[in-house]
N, C-alpha and C positions, 0 to 999 in steps of 0.2 A: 141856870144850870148848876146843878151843886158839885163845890170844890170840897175834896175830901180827900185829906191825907192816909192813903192806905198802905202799910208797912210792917216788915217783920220785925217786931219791937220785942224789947222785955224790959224789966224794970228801967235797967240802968242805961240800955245801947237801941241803934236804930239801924236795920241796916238799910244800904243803898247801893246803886248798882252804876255801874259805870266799865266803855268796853273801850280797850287799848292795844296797840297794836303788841306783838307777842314779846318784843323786847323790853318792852316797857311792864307790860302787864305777869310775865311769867316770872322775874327777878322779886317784884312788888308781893305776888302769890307766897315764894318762896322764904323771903324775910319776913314777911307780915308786916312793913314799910314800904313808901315810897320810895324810888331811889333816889341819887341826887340827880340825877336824870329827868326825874320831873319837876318840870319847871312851876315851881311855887310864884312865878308872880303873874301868871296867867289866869285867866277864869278859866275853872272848869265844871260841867255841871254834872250834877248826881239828883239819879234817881229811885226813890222810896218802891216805885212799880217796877218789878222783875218783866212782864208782858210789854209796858212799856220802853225798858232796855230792851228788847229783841225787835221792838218796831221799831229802833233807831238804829241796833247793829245789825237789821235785817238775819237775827237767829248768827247772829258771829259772823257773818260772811261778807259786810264790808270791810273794802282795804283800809286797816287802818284801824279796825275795829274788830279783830279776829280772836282777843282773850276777853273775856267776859269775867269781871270780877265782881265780887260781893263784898263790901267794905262795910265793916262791922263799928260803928261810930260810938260815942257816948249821945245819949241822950242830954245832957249839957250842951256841948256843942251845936246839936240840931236847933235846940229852941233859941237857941244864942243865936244862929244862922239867921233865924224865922224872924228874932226881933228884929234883928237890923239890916232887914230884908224890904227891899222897895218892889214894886212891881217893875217889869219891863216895858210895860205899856201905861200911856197915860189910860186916865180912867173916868169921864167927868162924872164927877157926882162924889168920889171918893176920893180926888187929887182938887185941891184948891179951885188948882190952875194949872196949865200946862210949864209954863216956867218954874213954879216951886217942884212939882214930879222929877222935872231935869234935872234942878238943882239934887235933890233926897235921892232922885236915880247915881248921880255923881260923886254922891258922898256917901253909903252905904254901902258896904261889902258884899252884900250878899243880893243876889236880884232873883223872882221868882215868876213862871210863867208856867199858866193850868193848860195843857192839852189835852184832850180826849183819850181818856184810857182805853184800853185796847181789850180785845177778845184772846184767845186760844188763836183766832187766825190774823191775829193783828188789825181785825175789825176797829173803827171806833164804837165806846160805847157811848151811852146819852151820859154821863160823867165825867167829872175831870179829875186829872192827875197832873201831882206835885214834881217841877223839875225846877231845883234848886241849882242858879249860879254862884260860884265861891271866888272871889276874887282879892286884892289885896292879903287883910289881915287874915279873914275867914279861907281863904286856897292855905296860908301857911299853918292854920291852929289844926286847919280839919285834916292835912297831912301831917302834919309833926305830934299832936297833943289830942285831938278828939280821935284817932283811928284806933280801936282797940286789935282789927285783925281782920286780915284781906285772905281773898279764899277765892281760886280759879274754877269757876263755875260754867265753864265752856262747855266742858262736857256733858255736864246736865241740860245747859240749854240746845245743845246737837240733837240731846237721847230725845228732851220732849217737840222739838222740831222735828225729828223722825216721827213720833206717834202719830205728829198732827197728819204729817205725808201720808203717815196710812191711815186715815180714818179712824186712829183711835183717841178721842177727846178725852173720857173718862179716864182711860190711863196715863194721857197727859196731864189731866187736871191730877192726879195727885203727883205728880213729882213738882209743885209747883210750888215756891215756898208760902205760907199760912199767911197771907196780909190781911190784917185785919186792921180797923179804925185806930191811925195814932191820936190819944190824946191829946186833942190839940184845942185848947181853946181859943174865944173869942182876945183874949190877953197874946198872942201868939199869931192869931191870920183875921184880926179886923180889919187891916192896914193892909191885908193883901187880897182879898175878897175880890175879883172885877164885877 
């Protein structure tokens, strides 16, 4: 199956998407930080597919996940992620052994696991898609140092949740944001590959 990080990049930043309940996620919108409200020593994950975030926050409408955010990263940070980034699952053929995977799972910040990208209707597709866990270092660099700016995109994921309701694909598909192939080489996700 091919893993393929698809994202709204530019030179310098990546964005990802990530949905939070309104107290959390409307303060965060409004500063363009985290608050101290969120808890930097937990994992959290973030994802590079917009279609993706709506298959998780069912289009904003689970509890708990009703603000939909877009967090604008440096691209530093991402590949920094990516480096010291272990899988969540072992993987034979690409993990030793099951004991060393634990161990590099235990001691890595970052942990990464491909699921099936999604359609317009939250279909899967025959592809996968990048959902990045943050935890230790990586939860505190990628809130405090790699965020360049957070943007409440709820609304837009309502408006093209409504299109879908009405049969219109094509006018959803363009309010979609442009992900295209992030740069990512074999130096970046050889070690993540299942």
């Amino acid at each position: 199956m091919n893993h393929q990080i698809r994202a709204l990049h530019t030179d310098s930043t990546v964005t990802v998407y990530q949905a939070y309940r309104p107290e959390l996620g409307v303060p965060a919108a409004r500063t363009g930080r985290f608050p101290d409200a969120w808890k930097r020593d937990r994992m959290t994950w973030i994802k590079p597919s917009f279609l993706w975030m709506m298959y998780r926050c069912g289009w904003a409408t689970k509890e708990g996940q009703e603000t939909v955010l877009a967090v604008e990263i440096t691209r530093e940070g991402f590949d920094w992620a990516l480096r010291n980034a272990c899988l969540s699952h072992y993987v034979r053929g690409l993990h030793p052994d099951r004991a060393t995977w634990k161990r590099t799972l235990h001691r890595t910040p970052a942990r990464v696991q491909w699921d099936p990208e999604r359609d317009l209707h939250l279909n899967p597709l025959p592809h996968r898609s990048l959902q990045l866990g943050l935890s230790g270092e990586a939860s505190r660099r990628y809130a405090d140092e790699w965020t360049v700016s957070i943007t409440d995109v709820t609304d837009r994921a309502r408006e093209i949740h409504a299109l879908v309701r009405d049969g219109k694909g094509v006018e959803a598909s363009r309010l979609l944001p442009p992900e295209r192939p992030y740069p990512a080489g074999d130096d970046l996700l050889a070690h993540l590959r299942a």
